[in-house]
C-alpha positions in Angstrom: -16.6 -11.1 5.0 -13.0 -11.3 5.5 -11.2 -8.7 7.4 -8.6 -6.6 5.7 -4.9 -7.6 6.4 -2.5 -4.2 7.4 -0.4 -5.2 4.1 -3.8 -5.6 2.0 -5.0 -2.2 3.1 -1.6 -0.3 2.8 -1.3 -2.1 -0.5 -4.7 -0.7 -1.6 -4.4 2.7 0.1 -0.6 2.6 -2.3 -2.4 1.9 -5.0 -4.4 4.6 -4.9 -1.7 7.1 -3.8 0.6 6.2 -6.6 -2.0 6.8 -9.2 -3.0 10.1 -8.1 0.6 10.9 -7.8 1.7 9.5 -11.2 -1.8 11.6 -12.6 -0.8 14.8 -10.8 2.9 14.5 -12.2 1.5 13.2 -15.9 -0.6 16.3 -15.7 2.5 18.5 -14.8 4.0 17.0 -18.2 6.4 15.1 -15.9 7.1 11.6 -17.1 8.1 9.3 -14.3 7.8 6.0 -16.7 11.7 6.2 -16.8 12.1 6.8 -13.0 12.6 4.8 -10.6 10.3 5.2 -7.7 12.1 4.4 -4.5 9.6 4.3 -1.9 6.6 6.0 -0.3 6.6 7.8 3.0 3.7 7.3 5.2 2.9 10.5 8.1 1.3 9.8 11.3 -0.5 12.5 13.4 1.1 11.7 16.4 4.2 10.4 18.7 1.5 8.0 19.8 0.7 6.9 15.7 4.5 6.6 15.1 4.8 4.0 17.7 1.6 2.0 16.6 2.5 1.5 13.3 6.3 1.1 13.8 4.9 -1.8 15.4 2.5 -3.0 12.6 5.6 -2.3 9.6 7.7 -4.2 11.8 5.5 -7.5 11.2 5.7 -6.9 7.6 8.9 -5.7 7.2 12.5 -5.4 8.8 13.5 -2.1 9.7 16.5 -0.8 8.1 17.0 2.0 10.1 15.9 4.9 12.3 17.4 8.3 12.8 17.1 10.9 14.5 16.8 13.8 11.4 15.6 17.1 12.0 14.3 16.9 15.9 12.3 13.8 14.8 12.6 10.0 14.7 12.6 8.4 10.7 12.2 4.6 10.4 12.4 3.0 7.3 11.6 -0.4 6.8 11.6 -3.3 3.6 8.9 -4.7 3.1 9.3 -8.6 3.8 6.3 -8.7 0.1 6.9 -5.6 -2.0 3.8 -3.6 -2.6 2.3 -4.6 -6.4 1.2 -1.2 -7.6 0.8 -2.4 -11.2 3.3 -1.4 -13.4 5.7 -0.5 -10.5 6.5 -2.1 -6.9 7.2 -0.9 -3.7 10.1 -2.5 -1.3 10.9 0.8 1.2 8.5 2.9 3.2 9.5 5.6 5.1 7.7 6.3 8.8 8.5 10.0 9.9 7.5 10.9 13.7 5.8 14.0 13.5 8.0 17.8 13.4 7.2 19.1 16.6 4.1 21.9 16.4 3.0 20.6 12.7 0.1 19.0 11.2 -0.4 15.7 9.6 -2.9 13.1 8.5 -2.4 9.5 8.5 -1.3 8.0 5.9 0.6 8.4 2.6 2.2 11.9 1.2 4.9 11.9 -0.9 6.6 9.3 -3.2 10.3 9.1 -3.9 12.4 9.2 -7.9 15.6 8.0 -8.6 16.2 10.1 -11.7 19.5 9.8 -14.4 19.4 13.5 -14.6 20.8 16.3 -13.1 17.7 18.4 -11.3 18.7 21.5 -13.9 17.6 19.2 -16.5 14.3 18.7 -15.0 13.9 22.3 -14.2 14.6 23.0 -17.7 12.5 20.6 -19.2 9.6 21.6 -17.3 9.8 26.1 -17.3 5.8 25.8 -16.0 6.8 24.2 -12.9 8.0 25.5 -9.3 10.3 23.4 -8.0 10.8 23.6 -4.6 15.1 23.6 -4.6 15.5 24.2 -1.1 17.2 21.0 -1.0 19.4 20.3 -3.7 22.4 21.1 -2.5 22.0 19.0 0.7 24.9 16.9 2.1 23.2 13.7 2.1 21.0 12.7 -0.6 20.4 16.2 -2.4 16.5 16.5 -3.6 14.4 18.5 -6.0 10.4 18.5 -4.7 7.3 19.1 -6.4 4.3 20.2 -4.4 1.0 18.1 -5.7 -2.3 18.1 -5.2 -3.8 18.6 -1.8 -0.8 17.8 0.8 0.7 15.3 -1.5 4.6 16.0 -3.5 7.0 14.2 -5.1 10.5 14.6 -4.2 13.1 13.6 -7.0 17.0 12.2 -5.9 20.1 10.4 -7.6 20.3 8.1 -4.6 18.2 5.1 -3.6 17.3 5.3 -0.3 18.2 1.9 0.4 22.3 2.7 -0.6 22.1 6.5 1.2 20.9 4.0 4.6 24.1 1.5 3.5 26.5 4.5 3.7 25.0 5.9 7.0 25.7 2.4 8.5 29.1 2.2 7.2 29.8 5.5 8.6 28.7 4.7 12.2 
């Protein structure tokens, strides 16, 4: 038997993810078919875990950039082979050091939307849900977030990732 590459296993464990996610979000009545779904973020549990698998995405992928955001270290790296989930592929992950004093597991939690409407439009369209809006009217990349099932959520944006990461690097 063959082992498992790292990109065959995160493709797998994406696969997975992202069709949970898109069943959650179907479920909600939210249609992502028209969305474009920027990229995943995978947690790690530990500083420890954040250096381990900067150092496994960095042999699959370059690293755009990492930041310091919120007391923590975010690296987000392009995949060098974008991740074939079916209908939809993946370029971007996000790696988030863990916030100080909170919990995580290993592995993916929350996928990423570019959507052509204006967060009140999805509220509206969509009175059963609870947006969390604690973020949309954030400086950089606003975001609208939908809690999911277990620790999982989908966060909704008008930026790519990719061109909010170009302007922080023309800014610098």
């Amino acid at each position: 038997l063959l082992k498992e590459s790292f990109l065959e296993k995160l493709e797998r464990e994406a696969k997975l993810f992202t069709k949970c996610l898109i069943s959650d979000l179907t479920n909600l009545g939210i249609n992502t078919s028209n969305y474009f779904m920027d990229h995943l973020c995978f947690r790690v549990d530990s500083e420890t875990s954040y250096e381990v698998y900067k150092s496994k995405f960095s042999k699959v992928a370059t690293l755009l950039i990492e930041s310091e955001i919120g007391g923590r270290l975010i690296s987000t790296f392009k995949l060098n082979k974008a991740l074939n989930l079916g209908e939809r592929k993946i370029e971007l992950i996000e790696l988030p050091a863990p916030k100080p004093g909170s919990k995580y597991n290993i592995g993916f939690e929350h996928s990423e939307f570019v959507i052509p409407i204006e967060f009140s439009q999805l509220i509206e369209a969509h009175p059963n849900i609870d947006f969390d809006t604690k973020a949309v009217n954030k400086r950089h990349n606003p975001e609208l977030r939908v809690k999911l099932t277990g620790a999982t959520s989908a966060k909704f944006h008008h930026q790519s990732l990719e061109s909010v990461i170009e302007k922080e690097k023309q800014a610098l």
